[in-house]
CHARMM-style PDB file with segment names, atoms N, HN, CA, C and O in Angstrom:
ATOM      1  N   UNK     1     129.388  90.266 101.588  1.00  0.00      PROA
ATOM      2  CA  UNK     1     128.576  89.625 100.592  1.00  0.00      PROA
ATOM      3  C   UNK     1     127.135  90.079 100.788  1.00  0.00      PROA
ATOM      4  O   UNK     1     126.649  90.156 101.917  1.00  0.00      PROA
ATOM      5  N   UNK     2     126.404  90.401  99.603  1.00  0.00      PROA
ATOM      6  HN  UNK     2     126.799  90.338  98.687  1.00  0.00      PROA
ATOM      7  CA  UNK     2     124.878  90.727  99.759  1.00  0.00      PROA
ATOM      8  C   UNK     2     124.409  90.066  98.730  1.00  0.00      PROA
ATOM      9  O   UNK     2     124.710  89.937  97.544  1.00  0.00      PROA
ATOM     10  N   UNK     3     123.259  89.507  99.754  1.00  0.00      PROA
ATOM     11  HN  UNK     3     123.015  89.611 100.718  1.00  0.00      PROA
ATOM     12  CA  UNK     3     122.600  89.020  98.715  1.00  0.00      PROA
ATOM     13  C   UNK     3     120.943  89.441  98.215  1.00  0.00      PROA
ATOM     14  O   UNK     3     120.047  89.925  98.906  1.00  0.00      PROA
ATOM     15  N   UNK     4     120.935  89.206  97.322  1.00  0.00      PROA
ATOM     16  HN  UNK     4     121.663  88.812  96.760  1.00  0.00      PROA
ATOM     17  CA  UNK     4     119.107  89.471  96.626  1.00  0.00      PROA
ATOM     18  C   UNK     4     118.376  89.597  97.911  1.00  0.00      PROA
ATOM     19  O   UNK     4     118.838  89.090  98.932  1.00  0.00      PROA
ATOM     20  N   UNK     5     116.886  90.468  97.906  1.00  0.00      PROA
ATOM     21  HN  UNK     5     116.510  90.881  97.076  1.00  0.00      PROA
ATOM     22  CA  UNK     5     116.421  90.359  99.035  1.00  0.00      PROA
ATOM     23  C   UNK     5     115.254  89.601  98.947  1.00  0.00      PROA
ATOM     24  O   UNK     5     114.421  89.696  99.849  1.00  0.00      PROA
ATOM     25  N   UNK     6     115.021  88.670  97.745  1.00  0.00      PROA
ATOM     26  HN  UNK     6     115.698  88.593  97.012  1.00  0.00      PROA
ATOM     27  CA  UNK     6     114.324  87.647  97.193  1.00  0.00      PROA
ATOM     28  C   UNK     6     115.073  86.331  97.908  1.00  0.00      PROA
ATOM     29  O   UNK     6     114.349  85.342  98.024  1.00  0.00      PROA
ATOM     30  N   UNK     7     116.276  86.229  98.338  1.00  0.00      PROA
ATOM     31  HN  UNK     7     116.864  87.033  98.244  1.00  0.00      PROA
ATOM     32  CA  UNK     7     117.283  85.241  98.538  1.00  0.00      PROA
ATOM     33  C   UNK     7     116.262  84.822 100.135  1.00  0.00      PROA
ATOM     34  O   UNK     7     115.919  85.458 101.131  1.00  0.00      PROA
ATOM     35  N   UNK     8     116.053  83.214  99.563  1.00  0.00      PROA
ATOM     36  HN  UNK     8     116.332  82.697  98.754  1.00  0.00      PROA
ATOM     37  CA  UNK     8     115.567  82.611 101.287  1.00  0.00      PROA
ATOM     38  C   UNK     8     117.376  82.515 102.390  1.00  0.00      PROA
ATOM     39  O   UNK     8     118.563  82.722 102.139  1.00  0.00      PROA
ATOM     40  N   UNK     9     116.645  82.130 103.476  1.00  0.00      PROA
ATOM     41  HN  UNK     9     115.680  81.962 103.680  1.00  0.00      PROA
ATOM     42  CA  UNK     9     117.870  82.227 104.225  1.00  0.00      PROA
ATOM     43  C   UNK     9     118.266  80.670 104.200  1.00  0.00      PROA
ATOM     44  O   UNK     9     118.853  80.522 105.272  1.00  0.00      PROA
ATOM     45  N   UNK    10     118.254  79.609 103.633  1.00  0.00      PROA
ATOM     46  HN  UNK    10     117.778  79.728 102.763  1.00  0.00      PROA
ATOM     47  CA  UNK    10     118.813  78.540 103.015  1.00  0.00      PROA
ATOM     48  C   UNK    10     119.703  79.074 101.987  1.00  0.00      PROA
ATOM     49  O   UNK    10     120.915  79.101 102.201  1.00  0.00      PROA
ATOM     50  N   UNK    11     119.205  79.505 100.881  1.00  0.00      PROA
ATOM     51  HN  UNK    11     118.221  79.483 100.707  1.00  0.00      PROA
ATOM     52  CA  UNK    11     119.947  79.844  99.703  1.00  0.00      PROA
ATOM     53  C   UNK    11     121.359  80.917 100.432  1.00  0.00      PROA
ATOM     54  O   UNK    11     122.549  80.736 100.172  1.00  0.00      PROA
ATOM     55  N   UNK    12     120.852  81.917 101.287  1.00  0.00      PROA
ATOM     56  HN  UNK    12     119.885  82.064 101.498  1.00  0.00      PROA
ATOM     57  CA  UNK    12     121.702  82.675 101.736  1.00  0.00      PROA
ATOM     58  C   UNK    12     123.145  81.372 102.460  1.00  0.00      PROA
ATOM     59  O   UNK    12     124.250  81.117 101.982  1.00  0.00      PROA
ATOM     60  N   UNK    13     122.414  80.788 103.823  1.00  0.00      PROA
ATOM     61  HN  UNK    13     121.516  80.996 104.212  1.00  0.00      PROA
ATOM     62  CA  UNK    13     123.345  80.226 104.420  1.00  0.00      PROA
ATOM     63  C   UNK    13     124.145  79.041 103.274  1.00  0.00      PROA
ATOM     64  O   UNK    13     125.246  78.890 103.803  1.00  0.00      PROA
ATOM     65  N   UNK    14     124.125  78.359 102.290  1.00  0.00      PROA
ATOM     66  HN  UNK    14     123.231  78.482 101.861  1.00  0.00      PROA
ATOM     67  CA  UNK    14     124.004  77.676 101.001  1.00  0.00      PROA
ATOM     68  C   UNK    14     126.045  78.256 100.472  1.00  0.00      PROA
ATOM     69  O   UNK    14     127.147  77.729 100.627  1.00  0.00      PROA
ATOM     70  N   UNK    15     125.508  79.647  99.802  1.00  0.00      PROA
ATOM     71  HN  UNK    15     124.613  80.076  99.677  1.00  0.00      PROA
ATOM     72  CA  UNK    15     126.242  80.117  99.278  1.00  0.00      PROA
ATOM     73  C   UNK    15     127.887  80.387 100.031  1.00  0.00      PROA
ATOM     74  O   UNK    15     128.861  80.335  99.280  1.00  0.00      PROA
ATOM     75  N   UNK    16     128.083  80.650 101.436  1.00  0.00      PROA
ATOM     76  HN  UNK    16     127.292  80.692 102.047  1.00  0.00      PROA
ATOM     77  CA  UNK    16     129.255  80.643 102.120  1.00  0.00      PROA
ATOM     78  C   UNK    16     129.463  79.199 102.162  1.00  0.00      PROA
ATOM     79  O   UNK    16     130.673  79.047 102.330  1.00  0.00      PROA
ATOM     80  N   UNK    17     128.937  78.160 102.100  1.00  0.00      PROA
ATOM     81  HN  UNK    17     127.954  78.282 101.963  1.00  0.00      PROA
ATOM     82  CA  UNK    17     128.575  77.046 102.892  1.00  0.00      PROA
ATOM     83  C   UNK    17     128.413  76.475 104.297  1.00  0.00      PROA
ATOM     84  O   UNK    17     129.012  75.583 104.898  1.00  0.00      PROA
ATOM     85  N   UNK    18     127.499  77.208 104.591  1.00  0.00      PROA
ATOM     86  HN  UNK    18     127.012  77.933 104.103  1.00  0.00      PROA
ATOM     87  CA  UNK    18     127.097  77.147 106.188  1.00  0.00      PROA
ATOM     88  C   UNK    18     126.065  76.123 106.121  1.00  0.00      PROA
ATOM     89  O   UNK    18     125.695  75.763 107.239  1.00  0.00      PROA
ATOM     90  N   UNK    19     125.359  75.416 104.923  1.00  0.00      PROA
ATOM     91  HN  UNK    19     125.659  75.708 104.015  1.00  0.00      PROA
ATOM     92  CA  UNK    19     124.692  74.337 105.093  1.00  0.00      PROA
ATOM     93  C   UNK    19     123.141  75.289 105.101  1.00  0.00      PROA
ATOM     94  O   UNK    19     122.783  75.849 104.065  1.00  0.00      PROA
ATOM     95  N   UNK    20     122.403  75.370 106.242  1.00  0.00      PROA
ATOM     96  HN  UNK    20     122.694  74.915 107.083  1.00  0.00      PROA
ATOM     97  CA  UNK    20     120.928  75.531 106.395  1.00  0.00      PROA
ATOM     98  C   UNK    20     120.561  76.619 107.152  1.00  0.00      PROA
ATOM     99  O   UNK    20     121.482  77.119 107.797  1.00  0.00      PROA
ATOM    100  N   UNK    21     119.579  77.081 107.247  1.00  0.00      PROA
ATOM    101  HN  UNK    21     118.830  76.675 106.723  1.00  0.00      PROA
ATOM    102  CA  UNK    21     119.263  78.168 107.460  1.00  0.00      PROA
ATOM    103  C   UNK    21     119.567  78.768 109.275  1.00  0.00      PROA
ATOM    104  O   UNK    21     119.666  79.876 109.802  1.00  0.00      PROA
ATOM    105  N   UNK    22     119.645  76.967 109.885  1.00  0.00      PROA
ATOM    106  HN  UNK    22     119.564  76.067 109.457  1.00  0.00      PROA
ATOM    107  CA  UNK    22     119.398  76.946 110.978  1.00  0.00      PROA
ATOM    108  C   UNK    22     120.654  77.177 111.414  1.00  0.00      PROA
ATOM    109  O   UNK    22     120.606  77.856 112.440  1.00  0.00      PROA
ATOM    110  N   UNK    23     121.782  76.907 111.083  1.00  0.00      PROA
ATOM    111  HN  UNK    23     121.821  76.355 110.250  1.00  0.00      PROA
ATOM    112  CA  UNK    23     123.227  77.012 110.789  1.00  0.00      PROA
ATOM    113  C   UNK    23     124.014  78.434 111.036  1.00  0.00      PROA
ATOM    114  O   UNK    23     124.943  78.863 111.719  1.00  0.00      PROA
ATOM    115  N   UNK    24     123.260  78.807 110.255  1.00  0.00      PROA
ATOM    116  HN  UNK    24     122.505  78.458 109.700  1.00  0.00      PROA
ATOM    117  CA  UNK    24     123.412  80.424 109.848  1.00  0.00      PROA
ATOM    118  C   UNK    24     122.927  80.668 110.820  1.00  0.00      PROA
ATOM    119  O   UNK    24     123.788  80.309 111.623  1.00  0.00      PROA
ATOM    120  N   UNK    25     122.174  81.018 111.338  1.00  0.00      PROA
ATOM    121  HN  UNK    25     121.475  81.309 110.685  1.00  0.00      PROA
ATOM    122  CA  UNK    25     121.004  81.539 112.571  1.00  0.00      PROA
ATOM    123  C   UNK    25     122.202  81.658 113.427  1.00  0.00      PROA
ATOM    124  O   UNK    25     122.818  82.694 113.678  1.00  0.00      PROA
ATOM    125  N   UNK    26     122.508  80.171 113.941  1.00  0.00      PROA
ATOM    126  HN  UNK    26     122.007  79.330 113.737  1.00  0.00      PROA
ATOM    127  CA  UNK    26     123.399  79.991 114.584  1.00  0.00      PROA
ATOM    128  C   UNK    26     124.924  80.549 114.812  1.00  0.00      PROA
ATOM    129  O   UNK    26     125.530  80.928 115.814  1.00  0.00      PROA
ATOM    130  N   UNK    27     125.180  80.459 113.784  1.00  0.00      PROA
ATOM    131  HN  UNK    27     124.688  80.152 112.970  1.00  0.00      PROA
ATOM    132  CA  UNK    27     126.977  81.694 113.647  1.00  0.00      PROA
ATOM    133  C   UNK    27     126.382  83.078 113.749  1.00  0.00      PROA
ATOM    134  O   UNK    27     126.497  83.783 114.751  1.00  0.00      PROA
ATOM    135  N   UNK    28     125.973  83.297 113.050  1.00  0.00      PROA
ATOM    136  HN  UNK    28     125.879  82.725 112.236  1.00  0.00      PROA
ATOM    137  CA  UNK    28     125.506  85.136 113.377  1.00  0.00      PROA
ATOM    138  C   UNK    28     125.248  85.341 114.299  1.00  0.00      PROA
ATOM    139  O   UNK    28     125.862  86.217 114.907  1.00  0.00      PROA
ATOM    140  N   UNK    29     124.312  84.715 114.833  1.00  0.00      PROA
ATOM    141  HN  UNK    29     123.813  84.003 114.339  1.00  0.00      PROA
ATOM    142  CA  UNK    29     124.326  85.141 116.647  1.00  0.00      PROA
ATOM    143  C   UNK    29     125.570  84.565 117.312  1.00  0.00      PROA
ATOM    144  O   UNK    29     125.571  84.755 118.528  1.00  0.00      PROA
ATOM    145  N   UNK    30     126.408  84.048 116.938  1.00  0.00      PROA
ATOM    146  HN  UNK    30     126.408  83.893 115.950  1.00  0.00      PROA
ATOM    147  CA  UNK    30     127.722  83.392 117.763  1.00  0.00      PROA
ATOM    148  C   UNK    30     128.194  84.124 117.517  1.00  0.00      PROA
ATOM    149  O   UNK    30     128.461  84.455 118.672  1.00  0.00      PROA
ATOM    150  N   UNK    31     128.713  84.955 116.865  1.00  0.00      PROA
ATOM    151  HN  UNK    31     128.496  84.687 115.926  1.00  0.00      PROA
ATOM    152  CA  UNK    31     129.203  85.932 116.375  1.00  0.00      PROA
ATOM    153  C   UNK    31     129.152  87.295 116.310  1.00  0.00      PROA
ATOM    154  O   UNK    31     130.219  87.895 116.174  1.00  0.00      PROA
ATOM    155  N   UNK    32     128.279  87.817 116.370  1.00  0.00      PROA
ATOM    156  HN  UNK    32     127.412  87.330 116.481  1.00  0.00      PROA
ATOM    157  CA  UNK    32     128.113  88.755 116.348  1.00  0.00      PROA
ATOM    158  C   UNK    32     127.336  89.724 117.486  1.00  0.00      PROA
ATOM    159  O   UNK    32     127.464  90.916 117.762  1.00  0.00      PROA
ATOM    160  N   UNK    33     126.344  88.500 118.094  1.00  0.00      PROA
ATOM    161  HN  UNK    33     126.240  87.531 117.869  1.00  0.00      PROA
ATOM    162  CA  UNK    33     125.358  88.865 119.285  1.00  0.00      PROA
ATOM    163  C   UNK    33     124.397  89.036 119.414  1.00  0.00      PROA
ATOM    164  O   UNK    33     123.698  89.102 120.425  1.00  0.00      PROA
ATOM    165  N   UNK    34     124.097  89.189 117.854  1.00  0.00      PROA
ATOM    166  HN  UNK    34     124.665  89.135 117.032  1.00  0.00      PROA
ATOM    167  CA  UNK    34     122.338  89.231 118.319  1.00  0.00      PROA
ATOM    168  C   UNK    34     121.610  88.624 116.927  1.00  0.00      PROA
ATOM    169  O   UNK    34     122.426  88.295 116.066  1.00  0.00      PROA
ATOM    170  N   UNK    35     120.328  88.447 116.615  1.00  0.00      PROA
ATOM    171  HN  UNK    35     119.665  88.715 117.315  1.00  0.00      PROA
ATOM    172  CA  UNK    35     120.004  87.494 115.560  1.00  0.00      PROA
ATOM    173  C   UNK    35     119.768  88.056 113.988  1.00  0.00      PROA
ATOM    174  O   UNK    35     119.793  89.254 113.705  1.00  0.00      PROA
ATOM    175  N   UNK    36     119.615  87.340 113.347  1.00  0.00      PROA
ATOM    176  HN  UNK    36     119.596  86.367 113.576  1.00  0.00      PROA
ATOM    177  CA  UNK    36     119.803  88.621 111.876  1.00  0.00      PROA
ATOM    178  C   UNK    36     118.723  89.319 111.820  1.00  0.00      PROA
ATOM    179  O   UNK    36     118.553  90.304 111.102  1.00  0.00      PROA
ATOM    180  N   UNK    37     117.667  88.673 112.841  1.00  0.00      PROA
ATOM    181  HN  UNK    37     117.805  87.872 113.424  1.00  0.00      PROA
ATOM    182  CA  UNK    37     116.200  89.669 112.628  1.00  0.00      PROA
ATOM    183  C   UNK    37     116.470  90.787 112.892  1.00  0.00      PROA
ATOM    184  O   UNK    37     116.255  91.699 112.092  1.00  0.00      PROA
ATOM    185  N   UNK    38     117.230  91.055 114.574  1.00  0.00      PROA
ATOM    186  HN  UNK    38     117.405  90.315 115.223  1.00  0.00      PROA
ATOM    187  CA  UNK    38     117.598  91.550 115.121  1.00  0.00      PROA
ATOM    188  C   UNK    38     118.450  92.858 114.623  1.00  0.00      PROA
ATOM    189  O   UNK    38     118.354  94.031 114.985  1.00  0.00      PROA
ATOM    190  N   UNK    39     119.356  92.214 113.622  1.00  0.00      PROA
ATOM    191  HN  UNK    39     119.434  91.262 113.328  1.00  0.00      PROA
ATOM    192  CA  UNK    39     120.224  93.262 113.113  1.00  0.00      PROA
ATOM    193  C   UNK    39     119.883  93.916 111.770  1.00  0.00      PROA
ATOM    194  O   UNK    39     120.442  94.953 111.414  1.00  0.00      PROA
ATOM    195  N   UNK    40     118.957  93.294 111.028  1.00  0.00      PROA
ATOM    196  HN  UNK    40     118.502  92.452 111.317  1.00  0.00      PROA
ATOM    197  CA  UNK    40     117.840  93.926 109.668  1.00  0.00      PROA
ATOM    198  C   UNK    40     117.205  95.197 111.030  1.00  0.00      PROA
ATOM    199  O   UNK    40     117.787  96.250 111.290  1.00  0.00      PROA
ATOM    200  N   UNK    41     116.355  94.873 111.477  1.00  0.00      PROA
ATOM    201  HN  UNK    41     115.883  94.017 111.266  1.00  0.00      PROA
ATOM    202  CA  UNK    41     115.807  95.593 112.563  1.00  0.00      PROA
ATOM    203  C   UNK    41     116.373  96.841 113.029  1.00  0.00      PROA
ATOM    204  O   UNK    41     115.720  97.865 112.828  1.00  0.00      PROA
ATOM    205  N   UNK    42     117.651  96.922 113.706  1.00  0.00      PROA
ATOM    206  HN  UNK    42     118.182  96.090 113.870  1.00  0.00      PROA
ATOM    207  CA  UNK    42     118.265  97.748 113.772  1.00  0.00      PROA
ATOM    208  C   UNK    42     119.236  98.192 112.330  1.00  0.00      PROA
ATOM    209  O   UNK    42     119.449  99.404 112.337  1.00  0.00      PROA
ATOM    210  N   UNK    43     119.694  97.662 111.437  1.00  0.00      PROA
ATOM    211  HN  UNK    43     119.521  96.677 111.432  1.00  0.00      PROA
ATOM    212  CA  UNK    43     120.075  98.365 110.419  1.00  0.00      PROA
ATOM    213  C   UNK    43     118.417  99.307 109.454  1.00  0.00      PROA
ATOM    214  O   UNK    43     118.253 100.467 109.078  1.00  0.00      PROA
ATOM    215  N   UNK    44     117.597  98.158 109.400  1.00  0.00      PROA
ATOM    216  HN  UNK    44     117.730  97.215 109.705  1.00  0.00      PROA
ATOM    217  CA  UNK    44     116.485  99.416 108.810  1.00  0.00      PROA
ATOM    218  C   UNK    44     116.189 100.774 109.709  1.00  0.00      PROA
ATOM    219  O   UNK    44     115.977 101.846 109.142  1.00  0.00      PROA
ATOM    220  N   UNK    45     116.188 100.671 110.927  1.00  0.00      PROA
ATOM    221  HN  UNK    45     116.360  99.800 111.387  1.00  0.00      PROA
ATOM    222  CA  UNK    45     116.538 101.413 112.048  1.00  0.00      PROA
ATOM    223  C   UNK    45     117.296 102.958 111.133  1.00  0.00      PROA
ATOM    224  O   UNK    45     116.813 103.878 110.472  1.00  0.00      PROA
ATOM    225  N   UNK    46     118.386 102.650 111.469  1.00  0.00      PROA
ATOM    226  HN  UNK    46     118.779 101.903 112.006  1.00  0.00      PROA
ATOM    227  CA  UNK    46     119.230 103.691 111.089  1.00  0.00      PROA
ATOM    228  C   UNK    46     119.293 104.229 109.947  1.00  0.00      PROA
ATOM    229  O   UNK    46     119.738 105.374 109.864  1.00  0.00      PROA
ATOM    230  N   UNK    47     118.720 103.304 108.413  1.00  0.00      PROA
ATOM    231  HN  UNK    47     118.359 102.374 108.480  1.00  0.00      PROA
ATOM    232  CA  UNK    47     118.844 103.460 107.245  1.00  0.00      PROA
ATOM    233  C   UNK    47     117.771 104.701 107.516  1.00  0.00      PROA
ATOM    234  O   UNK    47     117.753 105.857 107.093  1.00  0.00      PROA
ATOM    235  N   UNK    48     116.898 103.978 108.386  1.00  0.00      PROA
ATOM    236  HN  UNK    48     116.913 103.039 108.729  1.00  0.00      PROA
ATOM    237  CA  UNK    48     115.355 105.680 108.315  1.00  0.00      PROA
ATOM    238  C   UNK    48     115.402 107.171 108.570  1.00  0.00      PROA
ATOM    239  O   UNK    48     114.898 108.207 108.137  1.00  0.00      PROA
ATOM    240  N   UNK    49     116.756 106.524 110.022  1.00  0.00      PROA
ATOM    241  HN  UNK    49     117.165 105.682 110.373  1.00  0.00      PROA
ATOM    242  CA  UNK    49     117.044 108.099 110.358  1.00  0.00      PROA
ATOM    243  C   UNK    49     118.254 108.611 109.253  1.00  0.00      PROA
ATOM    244  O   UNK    49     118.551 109.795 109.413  1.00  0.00      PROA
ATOM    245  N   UNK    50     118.934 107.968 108.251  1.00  0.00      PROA
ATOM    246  HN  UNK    50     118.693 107.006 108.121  1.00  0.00      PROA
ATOM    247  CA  UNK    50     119.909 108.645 107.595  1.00  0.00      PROA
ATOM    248  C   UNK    50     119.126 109.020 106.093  1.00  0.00      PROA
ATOM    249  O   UNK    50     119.777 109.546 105.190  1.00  0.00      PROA
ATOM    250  N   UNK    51     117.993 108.766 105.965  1.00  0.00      PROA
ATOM    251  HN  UNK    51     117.464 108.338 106.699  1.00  0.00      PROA
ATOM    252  CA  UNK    51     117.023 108.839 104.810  1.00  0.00      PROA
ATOM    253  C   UNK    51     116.499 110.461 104.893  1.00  0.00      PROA
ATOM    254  O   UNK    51     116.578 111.272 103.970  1.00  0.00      PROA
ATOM    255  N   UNK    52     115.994 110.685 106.129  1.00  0.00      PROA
ATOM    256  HN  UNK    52     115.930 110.026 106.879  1.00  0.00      PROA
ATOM    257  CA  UNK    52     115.112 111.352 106.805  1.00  0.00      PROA
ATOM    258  C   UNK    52     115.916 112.922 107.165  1.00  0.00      PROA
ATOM    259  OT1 UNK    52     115.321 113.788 107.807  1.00  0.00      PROA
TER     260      UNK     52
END
């Protein structure tokens, strides 16, 4: 699922129904390992070197 990059991370966590932003925070890093900053971060990361 993607969403708008206008989308707050309420509206984001909202739409699966994960409730609040804080929620979300919470499963993605339970999940996955590291925080969504974290993984924007490293996905813009790579988007630069495959641009480039």
């Amino acid at each position: 699922m993607r969403s708008p990059p206008t989308a707050t991370m309420d509206r984001i966590a909202a739409d699966p129904g994960l409730g609040t932003a804080v929620n979300l925070r919470h499963h993605f890093h339970r999940v996955l390992g590291v925080t969504p900053a974290a993984h924007r971060a490293a996905f813009r990361s790579t988007t630069a070197r495959r641009a480039s």
